[in-house]
C-alpha positions in Angstrom: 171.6 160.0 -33.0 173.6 159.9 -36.8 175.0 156.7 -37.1 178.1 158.2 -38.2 179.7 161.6 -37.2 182.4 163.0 -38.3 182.8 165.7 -35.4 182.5 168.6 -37.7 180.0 171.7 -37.2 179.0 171.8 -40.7 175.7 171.5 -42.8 177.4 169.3 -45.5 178.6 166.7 -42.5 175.6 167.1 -40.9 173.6 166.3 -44.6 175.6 163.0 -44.7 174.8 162.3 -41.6 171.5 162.1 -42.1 171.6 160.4 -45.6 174.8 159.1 -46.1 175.0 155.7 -44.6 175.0 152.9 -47.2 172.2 152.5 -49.6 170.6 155.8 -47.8 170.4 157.9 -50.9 169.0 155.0 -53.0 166.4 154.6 -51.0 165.4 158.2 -51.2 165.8 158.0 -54.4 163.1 155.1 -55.1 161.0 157.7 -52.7 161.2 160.5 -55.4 158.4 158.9 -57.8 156.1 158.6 -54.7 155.1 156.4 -51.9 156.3 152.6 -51.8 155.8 149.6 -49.7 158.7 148.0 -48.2 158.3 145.0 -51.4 158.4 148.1 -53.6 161.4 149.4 -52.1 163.1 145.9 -52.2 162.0 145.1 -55.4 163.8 148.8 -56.7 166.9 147.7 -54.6 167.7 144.2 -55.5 170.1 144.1 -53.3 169.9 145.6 -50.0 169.2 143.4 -47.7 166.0 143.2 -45.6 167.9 144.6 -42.2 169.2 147.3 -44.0 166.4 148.4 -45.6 164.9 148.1 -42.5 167.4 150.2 -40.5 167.5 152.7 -43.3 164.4 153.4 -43.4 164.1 153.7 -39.8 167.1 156.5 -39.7 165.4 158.0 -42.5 161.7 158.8 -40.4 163.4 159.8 -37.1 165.8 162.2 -39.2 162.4 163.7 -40.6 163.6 162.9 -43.9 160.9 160.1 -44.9 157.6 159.0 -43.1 155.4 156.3 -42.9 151.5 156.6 -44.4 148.6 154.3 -44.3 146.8 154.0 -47.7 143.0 154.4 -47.6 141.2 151.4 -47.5 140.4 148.8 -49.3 144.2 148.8 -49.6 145.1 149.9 -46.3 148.9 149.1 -46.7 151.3 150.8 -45.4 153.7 152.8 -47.8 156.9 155.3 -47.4 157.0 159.0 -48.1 159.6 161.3 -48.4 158.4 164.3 -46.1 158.6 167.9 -47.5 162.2 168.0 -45.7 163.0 164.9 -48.0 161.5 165.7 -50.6 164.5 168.8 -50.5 166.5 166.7 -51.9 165.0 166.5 -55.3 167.1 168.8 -57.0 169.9 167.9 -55.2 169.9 164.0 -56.4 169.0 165.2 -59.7 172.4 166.8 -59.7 174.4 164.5 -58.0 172.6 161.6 -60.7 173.8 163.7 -63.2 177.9 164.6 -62.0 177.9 160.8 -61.7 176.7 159.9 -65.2 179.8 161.4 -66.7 182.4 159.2 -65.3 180.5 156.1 -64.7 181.7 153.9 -67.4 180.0 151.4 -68.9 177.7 148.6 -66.4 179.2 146.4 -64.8 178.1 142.9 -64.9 175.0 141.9 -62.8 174.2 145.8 -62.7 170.4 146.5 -62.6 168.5 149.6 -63.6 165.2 150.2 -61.7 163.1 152.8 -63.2 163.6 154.8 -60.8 166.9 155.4 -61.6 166.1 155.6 -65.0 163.8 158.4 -64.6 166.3 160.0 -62.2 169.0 159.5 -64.6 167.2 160.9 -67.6 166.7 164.1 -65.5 170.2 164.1 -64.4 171.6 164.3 -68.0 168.5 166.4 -69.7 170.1 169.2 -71.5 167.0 172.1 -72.0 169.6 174.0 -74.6 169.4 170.9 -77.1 165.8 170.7 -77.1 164.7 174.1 -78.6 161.4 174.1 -79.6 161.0 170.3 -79.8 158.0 168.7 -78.6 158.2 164.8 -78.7 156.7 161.9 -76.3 159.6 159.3 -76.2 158.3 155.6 -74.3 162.0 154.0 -73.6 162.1 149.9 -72.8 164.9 149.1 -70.7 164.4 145.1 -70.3 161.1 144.9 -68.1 161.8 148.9 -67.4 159.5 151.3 -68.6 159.3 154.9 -68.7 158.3 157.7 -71.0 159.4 161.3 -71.3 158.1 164.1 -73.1 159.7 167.1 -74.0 158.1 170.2 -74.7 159.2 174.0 -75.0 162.5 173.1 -73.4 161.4 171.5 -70.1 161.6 168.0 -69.2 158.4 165.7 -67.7 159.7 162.1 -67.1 157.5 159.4 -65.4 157.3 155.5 -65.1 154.8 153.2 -67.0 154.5 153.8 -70.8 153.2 156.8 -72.6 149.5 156.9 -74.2 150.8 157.7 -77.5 154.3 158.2 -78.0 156.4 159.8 -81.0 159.2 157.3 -80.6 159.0 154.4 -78.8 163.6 152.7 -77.7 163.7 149.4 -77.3 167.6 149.1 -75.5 169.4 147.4 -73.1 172.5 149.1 -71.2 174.2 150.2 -74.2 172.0 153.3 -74.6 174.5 154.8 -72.2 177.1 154.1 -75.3 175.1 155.6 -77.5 174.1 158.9 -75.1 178.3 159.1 -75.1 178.9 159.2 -78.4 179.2 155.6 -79.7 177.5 152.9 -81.5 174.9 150.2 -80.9 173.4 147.8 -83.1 170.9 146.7 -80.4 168.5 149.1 -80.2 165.2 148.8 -81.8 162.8 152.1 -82.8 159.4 152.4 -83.6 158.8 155.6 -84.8 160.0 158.6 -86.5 164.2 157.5 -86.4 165.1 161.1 -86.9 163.6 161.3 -83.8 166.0 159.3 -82.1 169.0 161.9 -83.1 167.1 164.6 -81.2 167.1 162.3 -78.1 171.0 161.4 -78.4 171.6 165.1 -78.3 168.7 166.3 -75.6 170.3 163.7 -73.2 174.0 163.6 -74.0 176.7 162.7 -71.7 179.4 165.0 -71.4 182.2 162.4 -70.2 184.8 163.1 -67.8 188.0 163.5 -70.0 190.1 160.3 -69.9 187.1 158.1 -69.8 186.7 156.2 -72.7 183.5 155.4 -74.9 183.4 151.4 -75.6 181.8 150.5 -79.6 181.5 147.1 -79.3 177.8 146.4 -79.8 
């Protein structure tokens, strides 16, 4: 049975009953880029506790939502999957990544960025009307995060690792998200075409929540 329920006949109650305990969506989200091993999904979560994790993922497979696999040897370790049921959610996380960008401020201190959530995030905000007829690779470098997105004929294609050749490669830390806002930063380093750079700030703008204010400290 749902670890919560809110006594409700309703498919939005049930939903969050099957994926809205604590750290439930997170860990669906880290399933979105593919299979994981329990370190994986620990390593992606810094901070979830083992037991959680644990009991999470548990809720998750007997909810049909995410299943266990066995990788062909000489591996042989055993990974989690979202199911095709989970996998559902795609969109839907896309979405919800996206209404959250606008009014989530600046990082907090001690917040980490998985690249997970950076390839989730990037698809969250994509605008496909900016992008017009531009076809660029872009490699970003978040810290130890790396991902690459290209953009061609107004879709988006965003994976993790670096790209094979890329048009522009960002070196940032957090304060890209000032930048994607409408600010300033002075720590971002390009390699590349800079003009470039101008065409991502507008392909992956934030639209802000009125009322929320854009920081330009560097």
């Amino acid at each position: 049975m749902p670890a919560r329920n809110y006594g409700e006949y309703c498919g939005l109650a049930h939903a969050l009953e099957l994926v809205g305990e604590r750290w439930g969506m997170l860990v669906i989200r880290e399933l979105l880029t593919g299979p994981k091993r329990f370190t994986d999904l620990s390593r992606g979560l810094h901070r979830i506790p083992s037991n959680v994790l644990s009991a999470r993922l548990k809720e998750l497979e007997q909810h049909g939502v995410v299943e266990r696999r066995i990788l062909p040897r000489p591996s042989g370790s055993v990974v989690y999957a979202l199911t095709d049921y989970g996998r559902e959610l795609d969109e839907v996380l896309i979405k919800l990544a996206g209404w959250g960008a606008r009014s989530a401020g600046e990082p907090r201190e001690g917040d980490a960025v998985s690249v997970t959530a950076l390839v989730l995030g990037l698809r969250g905000i994509f605008r496909p009307e900016a992008a017009g007829d531009l076809q660029a690779t872009y490699e970003l470098r978040i810290g130890d995060i790396v991902a690459h997105a290209r953009v061609a004929g107004g879709e988006l294609e965003v994976s993790e690792g670096p790209a094979a050749d890329p048009d522009l490669t960002i070196e940032a830390d957090t304060s890209l998200r000032r930048v994607l806002t409408g600010g300033h930063s002075d720590t971002i380093a390009l390699t590349g075409d800079p003009a470039l750079f101008e065409r991502f700030a507008e392909i992956f703008r934030i639209e802000q929540v009125p009322g929320t204010a854009v920081s330009e400290e560097a």
